[in-house]
N, C-alpha and C positions, 0 to 999 in steps of 0.2 A: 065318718070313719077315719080315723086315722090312718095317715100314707105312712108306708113301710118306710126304713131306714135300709144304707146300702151298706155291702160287708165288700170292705174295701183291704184288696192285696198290698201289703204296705212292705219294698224291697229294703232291706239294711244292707250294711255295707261288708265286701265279702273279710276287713280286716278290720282294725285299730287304724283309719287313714287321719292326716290331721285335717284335711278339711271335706267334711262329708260331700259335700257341694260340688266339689271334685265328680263324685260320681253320682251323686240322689239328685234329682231336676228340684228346680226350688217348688214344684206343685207339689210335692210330697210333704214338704214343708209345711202349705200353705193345708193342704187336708187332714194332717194329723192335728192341726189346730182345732179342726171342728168336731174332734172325737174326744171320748172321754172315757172308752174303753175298748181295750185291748186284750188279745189273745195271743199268747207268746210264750215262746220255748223256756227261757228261763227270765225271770222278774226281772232281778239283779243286773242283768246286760241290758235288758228291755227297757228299762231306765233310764240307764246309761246311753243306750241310743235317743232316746226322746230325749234326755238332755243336752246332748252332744249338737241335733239336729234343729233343737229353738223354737220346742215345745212350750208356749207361754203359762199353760195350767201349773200348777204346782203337782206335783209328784203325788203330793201326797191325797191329792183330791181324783188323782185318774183310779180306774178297779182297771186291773189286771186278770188276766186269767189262766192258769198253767196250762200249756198241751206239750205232754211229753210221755215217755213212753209208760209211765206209773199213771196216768190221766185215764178215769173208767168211762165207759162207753154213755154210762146213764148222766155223768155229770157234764161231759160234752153237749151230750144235747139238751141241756140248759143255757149254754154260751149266747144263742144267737135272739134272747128270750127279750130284749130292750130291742131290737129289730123290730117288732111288734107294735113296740112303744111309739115308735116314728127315729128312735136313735140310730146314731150311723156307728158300724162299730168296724175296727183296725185289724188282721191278722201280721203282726210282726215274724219273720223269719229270722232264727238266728245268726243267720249267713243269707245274703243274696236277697232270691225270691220266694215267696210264700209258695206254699204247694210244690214246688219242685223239688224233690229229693228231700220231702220238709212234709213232717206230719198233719201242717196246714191245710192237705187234703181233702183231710178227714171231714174237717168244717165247713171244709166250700162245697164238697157232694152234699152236706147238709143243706147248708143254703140252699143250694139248685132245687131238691127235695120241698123246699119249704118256699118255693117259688118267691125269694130273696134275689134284689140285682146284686149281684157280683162283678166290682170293679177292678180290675190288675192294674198298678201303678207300675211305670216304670223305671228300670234299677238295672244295676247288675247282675249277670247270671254267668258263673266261672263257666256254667257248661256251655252255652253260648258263645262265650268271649273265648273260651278255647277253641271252638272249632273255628270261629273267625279265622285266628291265627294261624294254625294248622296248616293251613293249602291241605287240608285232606279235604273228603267229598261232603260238600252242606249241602245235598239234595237228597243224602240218603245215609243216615248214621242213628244207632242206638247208645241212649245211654242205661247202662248194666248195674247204674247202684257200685255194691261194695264188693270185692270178689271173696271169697269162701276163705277161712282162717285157717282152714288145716293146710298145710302144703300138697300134698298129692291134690286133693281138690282144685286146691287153685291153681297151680301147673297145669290140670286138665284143662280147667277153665280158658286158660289162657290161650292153649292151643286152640280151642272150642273160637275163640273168637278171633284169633290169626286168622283161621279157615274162613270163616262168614266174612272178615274184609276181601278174604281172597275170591271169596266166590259169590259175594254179592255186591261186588265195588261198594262195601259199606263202612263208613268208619265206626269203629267203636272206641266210646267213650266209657272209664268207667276210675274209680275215685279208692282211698284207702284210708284210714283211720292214719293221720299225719306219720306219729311216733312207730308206722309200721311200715312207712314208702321206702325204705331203702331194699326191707327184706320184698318188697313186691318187686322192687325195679332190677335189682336181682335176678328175680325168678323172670320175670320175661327178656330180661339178657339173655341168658341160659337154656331158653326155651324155644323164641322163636327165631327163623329163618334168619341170612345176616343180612337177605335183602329188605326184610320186611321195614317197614317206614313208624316211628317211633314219635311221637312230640308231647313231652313233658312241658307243663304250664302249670307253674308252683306262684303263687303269693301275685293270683290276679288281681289287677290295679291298686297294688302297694306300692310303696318305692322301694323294696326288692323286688319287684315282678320278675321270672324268669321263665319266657318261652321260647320254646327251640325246638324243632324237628332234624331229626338224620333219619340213618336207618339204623339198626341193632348193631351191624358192624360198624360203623363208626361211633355208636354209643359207649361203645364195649373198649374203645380207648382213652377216651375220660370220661365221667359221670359227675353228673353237680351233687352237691350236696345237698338234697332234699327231704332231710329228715326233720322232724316236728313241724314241717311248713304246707298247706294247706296246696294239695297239688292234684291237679288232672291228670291220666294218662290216656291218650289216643293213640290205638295202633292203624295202621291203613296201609294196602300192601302198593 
């Protein structure tokens, strides 16, 4: 009988950095060498990081395979069908790490289901690396995903989660579509208390990285400029 193959969590890098190495451990290196198929948010980038990273196969011999939000339920679960095989197969995240805030999820509860080892590499993870930084609380903190588009919602929201740091010494973490962080940082200027505790972490381990905590009141006398650039917010009171 043939031994299964492992579906291994494969971290990219959370920017465009010039040397991946910088932050990928060189085993990532060495394990994407022994694969020859992959499962990734978009081809196109997905490439571009296997290349970037010193991938010896040729591009044009690896199969790819799309998961994204147009990807149907029934074709998904076809991905993990060379597992079977004895082959080891890749989950690429287009940012960071697989399954975190990364519809990668979806395939590793399959795996689990289909009684498949699942391996996590490790990499970068902005939500991690932010709360490191922070001095808020790493023993008890959510992260919230993306907050609601409409404004009245997302003001509630905001409050919604000022409260819960205040009343379960809990930090909360939560992320915004780049091109919209200014109108969110904004709103929680605006919003919460001037004591409440604030740390923006925009462009983790790039050579712009910029992380800083105050509080609302002394945010509210200058603000970076955070727009199009890939940023956390943590509030903690």
């Amino acid at each position: 009988m043939t031994e299964k193959g492992i579906l291994y969590l494969i971290p990219s890098t959370l920017g465009d950095t010039g040397e991946t190495m910088d932050v990928i451990p060189i085993k990532v290196n060495q394990i994407i060498n022994t694969i020859d198929e992959f499962i990734v948010e978009n081809e196109k980038s997905a490439r571009h990081y296997l290349k970037k990273i010193g991938i010896k196969k040729s591009l044009q011999e690896i199969i790819l395979h799309p998961l994204n939000q147009h990807t149907e339920a029934k074709e998904i679960s076809t991905y993990l069908n060379s597992i079977d095989l004895g082959k080891n197969i890749g989950i690429i995240s287009e940012a960071g790490c697989p399954g975190v805030a990364d519809p990668g999820a979806e395939v590793v509860k399959l795996a689990h289901h289909k009684n498949i080892k699942v391996v996590p590499l490790v990499g970068p993870s902005s939500i991690l690396l932010s709360l490191m930084a922070s001095g808020f609380n790493g023993q008890s903190f959510t992260f919230n995903g993306y907050l609601p588009k409409e404004r009245s919602e997302r003001i509630k929201k905001i409050k919604d989660l000022e409260k819960r740091a205040q009343q379960y010494d809990q930090t909360q973490l939560f992320i915004e579509t780049p091109y919209r962080n200014t109108h969110l940082l904004d709103d929680i200027l605006s919003t919460c208390d001037s004591k409440t505790k604030l740390c923006i972490a925009c462009d983790i381990t790039l050579p712009t990285e910029f992380i800083k905590t105050k509080s609302i009141f002394e945010w509210k006398k200058q603000t970076p400029e955070i727009n199009k650039h890939p940023t956390i917010f943590l509030l903690y009171k």
